[in-house]
Every structure is written in C-alpha cells, then in structure tokens.
C-alpha positions as CSV (number, residue, x, y, z in Angstrom):
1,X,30.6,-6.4,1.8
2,X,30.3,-9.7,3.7
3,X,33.5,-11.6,4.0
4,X,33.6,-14.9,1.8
5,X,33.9,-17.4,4.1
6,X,34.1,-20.0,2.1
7,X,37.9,-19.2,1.1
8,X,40.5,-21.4,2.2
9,X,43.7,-19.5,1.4
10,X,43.4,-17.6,4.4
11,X,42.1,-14.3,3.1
12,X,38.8,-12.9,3.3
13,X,37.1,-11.0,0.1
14,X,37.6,-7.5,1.4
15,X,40.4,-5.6,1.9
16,X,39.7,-3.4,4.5
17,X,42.5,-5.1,6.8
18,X,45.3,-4.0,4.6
19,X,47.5,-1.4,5.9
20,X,48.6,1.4,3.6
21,X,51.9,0.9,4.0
22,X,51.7,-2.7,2.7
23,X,50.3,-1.4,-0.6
24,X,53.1,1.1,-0.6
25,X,55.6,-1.9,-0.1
26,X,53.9,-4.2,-2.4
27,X,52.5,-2.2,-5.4
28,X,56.4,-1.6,-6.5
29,X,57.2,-4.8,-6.1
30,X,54.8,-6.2,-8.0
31,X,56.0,-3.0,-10.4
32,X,59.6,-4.5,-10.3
33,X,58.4,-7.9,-10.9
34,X,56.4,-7.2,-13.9
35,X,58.9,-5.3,-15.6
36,X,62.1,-7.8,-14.8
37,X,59.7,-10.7,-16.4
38,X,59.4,-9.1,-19.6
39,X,62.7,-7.7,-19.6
40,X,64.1,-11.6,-19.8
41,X,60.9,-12.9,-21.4
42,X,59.5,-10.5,-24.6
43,X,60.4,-11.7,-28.2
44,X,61.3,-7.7,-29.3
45,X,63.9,-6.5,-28.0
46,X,63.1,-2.8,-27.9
47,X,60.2,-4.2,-25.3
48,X,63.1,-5.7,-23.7
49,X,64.9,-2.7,-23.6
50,X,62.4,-0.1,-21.9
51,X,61.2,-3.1,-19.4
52,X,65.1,-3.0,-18.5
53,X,64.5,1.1,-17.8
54,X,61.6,0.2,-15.6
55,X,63.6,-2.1,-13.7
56,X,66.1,0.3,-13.4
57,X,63.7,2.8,-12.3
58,X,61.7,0.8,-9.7
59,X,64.8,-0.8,-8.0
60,X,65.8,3.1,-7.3
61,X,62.3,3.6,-5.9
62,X,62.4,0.6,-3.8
63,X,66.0,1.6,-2.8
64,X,65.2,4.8,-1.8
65,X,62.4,3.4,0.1
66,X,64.5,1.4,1.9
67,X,67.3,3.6,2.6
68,X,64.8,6.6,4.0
69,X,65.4,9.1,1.1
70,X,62.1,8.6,-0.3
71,X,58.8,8.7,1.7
72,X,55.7,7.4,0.1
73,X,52.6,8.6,0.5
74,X,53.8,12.0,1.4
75,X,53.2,15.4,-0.3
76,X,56.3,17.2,-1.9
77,X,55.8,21.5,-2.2
C-alpha cells in the first residue's frame, strides 16, 4: 500500500510503523475511554451501571500493566 501523501496530520495511511507495544498501550485506553464516556453519558442507567464495571475492569488492566503484574502479549500455561 502506497503511503497517502497527501495527509497533513502527520501520519501516513499505513500502519506498518506502529510498534506492538503501542497498540498494547493504546487499545485499553481507548477501552477505558469508551466505557468512562458512557458510564457519565447513557440515558439508562443499567448501561451506566456495567460501563462503570468496564471501567473498573480496564483501570485494573491498565494498572497491572503499569505496575509489571500483567504482561501483554504473552502466553499464560
């Protein structure tokens, strides 16, 4: 795939640059983010409620990324 060089934003249209780790990094985040913005933001609360469990659930995973207890990407036996 050619890169589109006709972007401005300072990306290219392929993502072969990307390292794993910083989908590892950024696909919970964006995990966390979704689920904190309809935790404040959905009309029913039982939405509300289990978005608030994700957020729960995704701040451990990012915590336990942080803190070494949890390595992504590797196999478990």
């Amino acid at each position: 795939m050619d890169n589109d060089s006709s972007r401005n934003d300072g990306h290219d249209a392929t993502t072969s640059g990307r390292e794993p780790a910083d989908v590892y990094r950024t696909y919970p985040l964006g995990q966390l983010a979704t689920a904190f913005t309809t935790a404040v933001t959905h009309h029913d609360p039982r939405v509300r409620a289990r978005a608030e469990d994700r957020v729960a659930r995704w701040r451990k995973v990012l915590t336990g990324m942080a803190d070494g207890t949890l390595t992504v990407g590797s196999r478990t036996q």
